[in-house]
C-alpha positions in Angstrom: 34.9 5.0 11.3 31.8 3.9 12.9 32.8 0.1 12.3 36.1 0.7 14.5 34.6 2.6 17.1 31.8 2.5 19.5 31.5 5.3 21.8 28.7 3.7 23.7 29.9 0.5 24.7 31.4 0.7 28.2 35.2 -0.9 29.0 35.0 -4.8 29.4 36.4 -4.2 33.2 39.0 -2.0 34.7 42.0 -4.4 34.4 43.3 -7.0 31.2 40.9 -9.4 30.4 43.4 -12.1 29.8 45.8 -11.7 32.2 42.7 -11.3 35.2 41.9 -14.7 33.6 45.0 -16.3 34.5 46.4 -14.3 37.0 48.6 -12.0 35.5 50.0 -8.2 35.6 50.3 -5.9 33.4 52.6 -2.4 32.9 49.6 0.0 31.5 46.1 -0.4 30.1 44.4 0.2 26.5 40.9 0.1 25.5 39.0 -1.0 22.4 37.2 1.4 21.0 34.9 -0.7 18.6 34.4 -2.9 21.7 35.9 -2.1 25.1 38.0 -5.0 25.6 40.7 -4.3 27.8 44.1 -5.2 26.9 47.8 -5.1 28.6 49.4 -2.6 26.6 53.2 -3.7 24.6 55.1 -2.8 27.2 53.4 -6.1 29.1 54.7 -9.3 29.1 51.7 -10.2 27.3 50.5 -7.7 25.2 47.1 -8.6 24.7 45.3 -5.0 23.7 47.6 -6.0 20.5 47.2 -9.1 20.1 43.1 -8.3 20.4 43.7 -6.1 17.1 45.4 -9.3 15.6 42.4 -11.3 16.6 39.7 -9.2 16.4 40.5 -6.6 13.5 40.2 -3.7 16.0 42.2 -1.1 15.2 41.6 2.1 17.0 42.3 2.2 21.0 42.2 4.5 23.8 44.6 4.3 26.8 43.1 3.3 30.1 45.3 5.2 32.2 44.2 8.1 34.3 44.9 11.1 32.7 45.3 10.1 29.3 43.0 10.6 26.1 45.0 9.7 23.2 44.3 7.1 20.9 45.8 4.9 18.5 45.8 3.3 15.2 47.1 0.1 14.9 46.6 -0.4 11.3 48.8 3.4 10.4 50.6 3.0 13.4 50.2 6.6 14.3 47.5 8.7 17.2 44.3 8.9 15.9 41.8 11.4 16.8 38.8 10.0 18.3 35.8 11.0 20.0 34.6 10.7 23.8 34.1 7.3 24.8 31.4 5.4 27.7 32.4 6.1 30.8 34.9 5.1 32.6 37.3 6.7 31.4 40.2 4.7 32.7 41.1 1.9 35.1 40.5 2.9 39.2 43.5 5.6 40.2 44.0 4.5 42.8 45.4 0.7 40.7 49.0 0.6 41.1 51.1 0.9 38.0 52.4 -1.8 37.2 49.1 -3.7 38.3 46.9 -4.9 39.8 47.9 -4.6 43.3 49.2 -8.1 44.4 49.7 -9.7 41.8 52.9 -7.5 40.6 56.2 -9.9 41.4 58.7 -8.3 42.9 61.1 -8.9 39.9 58.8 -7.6 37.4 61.5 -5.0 36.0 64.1 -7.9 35.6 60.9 -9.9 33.5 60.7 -7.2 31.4 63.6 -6.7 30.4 64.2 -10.5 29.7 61.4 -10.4 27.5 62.0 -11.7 23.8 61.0 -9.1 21.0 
């Protein structure tokens, strides 16, 4: 599995690449683990960790929540068992959930649920 993970490369930043680019919030965090992009997970309005494995062909990630250590396979769609990974671990704890701090709108369970499929 060395081609789908790295555990040496570091996380690309503690919050979603894309949506720190424009601006954005997220619900929770994933991690590559072949690269350490960090994505919005599918419960985002954005989903970007999978639209990364659409892009990128990166199966395998790691949640970047505080606490967590399971992975996943994209490609099986099932938890994969994967090794340690650079650290950090997982985005600041002190981040609020959804995040980042700020930039949450106060409506952000009725966008949710609002959200197409």
């Amino acid at each position: 599995m060395s081609d789908v993970i790295d555990p040496t490369v570091p996380p690309s930043g503690t919050g979603c690449v894309e949506c720190n680019a424009v601006g954005g919030w997220w619900v929770h965090l994933r991690r590559c683990a072949a690269c350490g992009h960090i994505g919005c997970c599918d419960d985002s309005l954005a989903r970007h960790a999978s639209a990364h494995w659409r892009d990128a062909g990166h199966p395998i990630i790691r949640s970047f929540e505080p606490g967590e250590d399971w992975f996943w396979n994209y490609d099986t769609n099932s938890y994969y068992d994967g090794p340690e990974l650079a650290a950090p671990e997982s985005r600041p704890e002190d981040e609020t959930v959804p995040g980042p701090r700020g930039r949450v709108p106060k409506d952000w369970m009725a966008q949710l649920r609002s959200r197409p499929e």
